[in-house]
C-alpha positions as CSV (number, residue, x, y, z in Angstrom):
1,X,1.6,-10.3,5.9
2,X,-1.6,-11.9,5.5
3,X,-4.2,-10.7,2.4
4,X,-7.2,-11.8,1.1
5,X,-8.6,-13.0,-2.5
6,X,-10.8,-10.1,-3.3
7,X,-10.5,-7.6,-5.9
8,X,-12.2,-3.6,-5.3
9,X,-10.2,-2.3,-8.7
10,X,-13.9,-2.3,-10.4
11,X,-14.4,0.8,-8.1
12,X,-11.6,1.7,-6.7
13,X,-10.1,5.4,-7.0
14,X,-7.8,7.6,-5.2
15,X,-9.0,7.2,-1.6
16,X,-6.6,8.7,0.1
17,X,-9.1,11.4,1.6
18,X,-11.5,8.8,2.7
19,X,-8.6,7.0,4.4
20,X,-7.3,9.7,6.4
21,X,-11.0,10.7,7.8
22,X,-11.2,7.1,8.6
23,X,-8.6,6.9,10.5
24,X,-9.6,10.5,12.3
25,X,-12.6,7.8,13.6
26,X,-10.0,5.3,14.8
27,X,-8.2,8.3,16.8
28,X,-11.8,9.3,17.9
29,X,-12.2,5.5,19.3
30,X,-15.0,4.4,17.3
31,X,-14.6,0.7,16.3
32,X,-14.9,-0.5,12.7
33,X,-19.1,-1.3,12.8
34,X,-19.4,2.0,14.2
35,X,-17.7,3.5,11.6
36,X,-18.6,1.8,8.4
37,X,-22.6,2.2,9.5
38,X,-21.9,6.4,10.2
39,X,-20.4,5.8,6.3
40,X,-23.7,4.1,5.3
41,X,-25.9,6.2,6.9
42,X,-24.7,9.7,7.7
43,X,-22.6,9.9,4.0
44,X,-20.0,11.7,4.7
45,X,-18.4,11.7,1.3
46,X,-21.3,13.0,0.0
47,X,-22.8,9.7,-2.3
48,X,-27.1,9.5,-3.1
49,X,-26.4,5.9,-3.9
50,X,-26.9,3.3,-0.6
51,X,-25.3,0.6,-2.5
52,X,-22.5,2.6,-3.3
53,X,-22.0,3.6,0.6
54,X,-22.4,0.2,1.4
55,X,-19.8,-1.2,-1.1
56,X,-17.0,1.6,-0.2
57,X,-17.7,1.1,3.5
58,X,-16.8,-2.1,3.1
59,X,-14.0,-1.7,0.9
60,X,-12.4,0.7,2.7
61,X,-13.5,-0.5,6.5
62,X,-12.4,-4.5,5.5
63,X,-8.6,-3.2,4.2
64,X,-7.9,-0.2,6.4
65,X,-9.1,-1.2,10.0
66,X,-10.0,-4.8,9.8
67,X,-7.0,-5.1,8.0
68,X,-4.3,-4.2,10.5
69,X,-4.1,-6.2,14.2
70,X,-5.7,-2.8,17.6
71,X,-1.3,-2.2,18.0
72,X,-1.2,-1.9,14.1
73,X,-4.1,0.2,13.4
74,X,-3.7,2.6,16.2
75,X,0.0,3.8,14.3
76,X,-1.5,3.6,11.2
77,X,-4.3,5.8,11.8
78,X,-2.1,8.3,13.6
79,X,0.3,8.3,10.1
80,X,-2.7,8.8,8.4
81,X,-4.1,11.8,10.4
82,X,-0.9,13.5,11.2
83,X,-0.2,16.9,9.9
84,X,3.9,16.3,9.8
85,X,3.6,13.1,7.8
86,X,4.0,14.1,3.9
87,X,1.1,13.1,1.8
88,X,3.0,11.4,-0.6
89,X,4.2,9.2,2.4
90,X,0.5,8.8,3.2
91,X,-0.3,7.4,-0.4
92,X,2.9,5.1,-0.6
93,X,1.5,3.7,2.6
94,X,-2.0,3.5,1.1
95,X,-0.8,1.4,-2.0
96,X,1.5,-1.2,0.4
97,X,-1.6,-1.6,2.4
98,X,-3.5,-2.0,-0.9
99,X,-0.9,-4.4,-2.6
100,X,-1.4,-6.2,0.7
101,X,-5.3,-6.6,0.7
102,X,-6.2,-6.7,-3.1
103,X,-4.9,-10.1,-5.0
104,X,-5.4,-8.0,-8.5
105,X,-3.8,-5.0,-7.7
106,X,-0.6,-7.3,-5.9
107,X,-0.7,-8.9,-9.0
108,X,-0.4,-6.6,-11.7
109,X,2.2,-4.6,-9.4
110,X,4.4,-8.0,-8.4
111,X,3.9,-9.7,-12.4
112,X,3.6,-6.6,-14.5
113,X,5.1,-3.2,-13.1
114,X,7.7,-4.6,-10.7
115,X,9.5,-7.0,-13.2
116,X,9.1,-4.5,-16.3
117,X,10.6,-1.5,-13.9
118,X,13.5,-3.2,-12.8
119,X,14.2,-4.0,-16.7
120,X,14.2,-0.4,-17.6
121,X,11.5,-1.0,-19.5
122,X,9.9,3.0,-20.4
123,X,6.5,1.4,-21.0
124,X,4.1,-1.5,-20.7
125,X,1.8,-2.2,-23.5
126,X,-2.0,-1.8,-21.9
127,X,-3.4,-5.0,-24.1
128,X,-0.7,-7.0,-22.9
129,X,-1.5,-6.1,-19.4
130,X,-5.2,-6.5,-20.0
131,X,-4.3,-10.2,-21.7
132,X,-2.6,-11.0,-18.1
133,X,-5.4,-10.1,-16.2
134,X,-8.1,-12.4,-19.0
135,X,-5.5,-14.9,-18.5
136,X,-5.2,-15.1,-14.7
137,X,-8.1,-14.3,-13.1
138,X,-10.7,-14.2,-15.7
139,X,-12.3,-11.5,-16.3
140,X,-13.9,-10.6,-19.7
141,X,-11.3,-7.7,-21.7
142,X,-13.8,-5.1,-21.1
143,X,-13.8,-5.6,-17.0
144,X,-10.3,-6.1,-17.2
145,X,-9.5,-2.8,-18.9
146,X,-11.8,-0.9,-16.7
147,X,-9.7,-2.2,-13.7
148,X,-6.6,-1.4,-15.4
149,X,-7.9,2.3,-15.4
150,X,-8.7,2.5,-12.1
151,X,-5.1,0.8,-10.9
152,X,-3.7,3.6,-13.1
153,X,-6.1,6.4,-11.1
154,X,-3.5,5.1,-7.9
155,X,-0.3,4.7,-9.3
156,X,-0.4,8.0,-11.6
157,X,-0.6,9.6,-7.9
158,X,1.9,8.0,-7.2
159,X,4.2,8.6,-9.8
160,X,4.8,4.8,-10.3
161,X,3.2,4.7,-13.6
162,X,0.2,6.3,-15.9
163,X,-2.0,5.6,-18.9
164,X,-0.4,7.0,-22.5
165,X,-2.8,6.0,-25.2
166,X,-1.9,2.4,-25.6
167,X,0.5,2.5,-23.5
168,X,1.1,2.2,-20.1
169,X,4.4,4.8,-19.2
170,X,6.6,3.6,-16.3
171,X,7.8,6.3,-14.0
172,X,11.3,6.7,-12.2
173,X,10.4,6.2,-8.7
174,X,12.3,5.7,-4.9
175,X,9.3,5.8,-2.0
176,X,10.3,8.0,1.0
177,X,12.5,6.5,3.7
178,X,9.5,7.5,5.8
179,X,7.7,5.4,3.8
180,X,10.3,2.3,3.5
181,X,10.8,3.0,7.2
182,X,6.8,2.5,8.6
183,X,6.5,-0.9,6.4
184,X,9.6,-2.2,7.9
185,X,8.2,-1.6,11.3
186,X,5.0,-3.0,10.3
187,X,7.2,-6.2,9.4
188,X,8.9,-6.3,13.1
189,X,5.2,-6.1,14.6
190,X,4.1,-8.7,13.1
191,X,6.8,-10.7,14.3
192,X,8.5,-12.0,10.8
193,X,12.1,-13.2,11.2
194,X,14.5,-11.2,9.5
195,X,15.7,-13.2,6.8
196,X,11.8,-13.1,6.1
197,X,11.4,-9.7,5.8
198,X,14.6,-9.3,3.6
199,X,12.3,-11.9,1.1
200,X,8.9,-10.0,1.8
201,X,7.1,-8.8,-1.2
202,X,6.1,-5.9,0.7
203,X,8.8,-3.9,-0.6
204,X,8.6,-5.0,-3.8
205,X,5.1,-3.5,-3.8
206,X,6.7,-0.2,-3.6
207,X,9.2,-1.5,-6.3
208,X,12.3,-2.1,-4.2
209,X,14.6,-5.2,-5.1
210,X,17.1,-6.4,-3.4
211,X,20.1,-4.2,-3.5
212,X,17.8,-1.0,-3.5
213,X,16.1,-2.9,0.0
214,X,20.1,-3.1,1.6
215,X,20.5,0.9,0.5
216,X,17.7,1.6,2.6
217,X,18.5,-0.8,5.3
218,X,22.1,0.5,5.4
219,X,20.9,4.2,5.8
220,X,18.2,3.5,8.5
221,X,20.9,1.3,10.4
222,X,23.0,5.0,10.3
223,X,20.4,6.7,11.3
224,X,20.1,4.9,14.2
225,X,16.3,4.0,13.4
226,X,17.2,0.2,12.7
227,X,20.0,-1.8,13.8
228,X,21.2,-3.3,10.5
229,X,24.0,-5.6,9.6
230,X,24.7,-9.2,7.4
231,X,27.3,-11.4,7.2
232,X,27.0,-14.0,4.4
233,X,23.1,-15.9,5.6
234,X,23.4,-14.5,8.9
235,X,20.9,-10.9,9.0
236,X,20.5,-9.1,12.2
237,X,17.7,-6.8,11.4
238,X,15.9,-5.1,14.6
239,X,13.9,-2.0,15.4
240,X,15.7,0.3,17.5
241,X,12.7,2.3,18.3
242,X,9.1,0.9,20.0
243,X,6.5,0.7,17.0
244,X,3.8,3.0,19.2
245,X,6.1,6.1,18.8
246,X,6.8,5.4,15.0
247,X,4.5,8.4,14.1
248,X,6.0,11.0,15.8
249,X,9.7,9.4,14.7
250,X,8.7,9.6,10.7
251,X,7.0,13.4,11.6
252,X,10.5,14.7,13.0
């Protein structure tokens, strides 16, 4: 799915709050100018700083509504806001979408914590992660340790990994179906083939490879959710439900 080149990891934090009352917005109609200038200038998260209002408006406006097609953003924000959905659901959802967006956090997720998980590796030294990031997009050790900590501020949420002294601790972790289930759907709206989404890194952002993706697949396709099946290169992969009443499927 498509992303962009920017990096928010020098102020990002766990925004899962903000999220789900901009998405109450979306259900309420307003479009995204409407909503990142009642941000700037009616502060609902409670900030004295301008520039900081204006930088997490944009932030949060440019990856969470500008960031999904009117069909896409219109499930998304009722995931978001329901009351049925899990909230660890909601954050798994958050940090796909934020993979997605943010070309430092996909990174270090896709070149650091995906590859290291998947060799049962219990830990990740933080200098060696802060070397990658010198190394590939340039920033100075200082900036790139900072961002490391605020990757860490999302992921120990998520119970995908957490800062340890010098180390960086790798967690056991299998996202909700619920969770699997809504990317997937995401996938079929935006209209990817299905040997294509079988390659798409989108699950890998919640650290499913291969064989874990067909586990999933396989149990969805039984729960009559998905139709599911393969034979050698041939992949028929289809929703079985229509994307607008995804929602109220994952709610139960």
């Amino acid at each position: 799915m498509p992303s962009n080149s920017k990096t928010h990891l020098n102020r990002a934090f766990d925004h899962l709050d903000e999220v789900i009352y901009i998405m109450g917005e979306v259900i309420k109609g307003r479009n995204a100018e409407e909503i990142r200038k009642h941000l700037v200038e009616d502060d609902p998260f409670g900030s004295d700083s301008l520039d900081y209002r204006q930088t997490i408006a944009n932030w949060l406006i440019g990856d969470y509504v500008k960031g999904f097609s009117p069909e896409a953003l219109d499930v998304f924000a009722r995931l978001m806001t329901s009351d049925r959905i899990e909230t660890r659901t909601k954050r798994e959802l958050l940090f796909w979408k934020n993979c997605e967006r943010d070309s430092l956090v996909r990174a270090i997720t896709l070149e650091q914590i995906y590859p290291a998980y998947h060799r049962a590796e219990a830990f990740l030294m933080r200098e060696d992660v802060v070397g990658f990031i010198v190394k590939k997009i340039g920033f100075t050790e200082y900036m790139s340790n900072k961002r490391i900590t605020n990757y860490l501020s999302i992921t120990s949420k998520l119970g995908i990994a957490e800062s340890n002294g010098k180390n960086i601790d790798l967690r056991y972790f299998r996202p909700k179906r619920e969770s699997v289930t809504a990317v997937l759907y995401f996938l079929f709206n935006s209209k990817l083939s299905p040997s294509a989404i079988l390659r798409a890194d989108d699950f890998k952002y919640l650290l499913l490879d291969e064989r874990d993706l067909l586990s999933y697949l396989a149990d969805l396709d039984t729960s009559g959710l998905i139709e599911f099946a393969m034979a050698g290169n041939v992949v028929r992969l289809e929703p079985k439900i229509a994307f607008e009443v995804l929602p109220d499927a994952l709610a139960g």
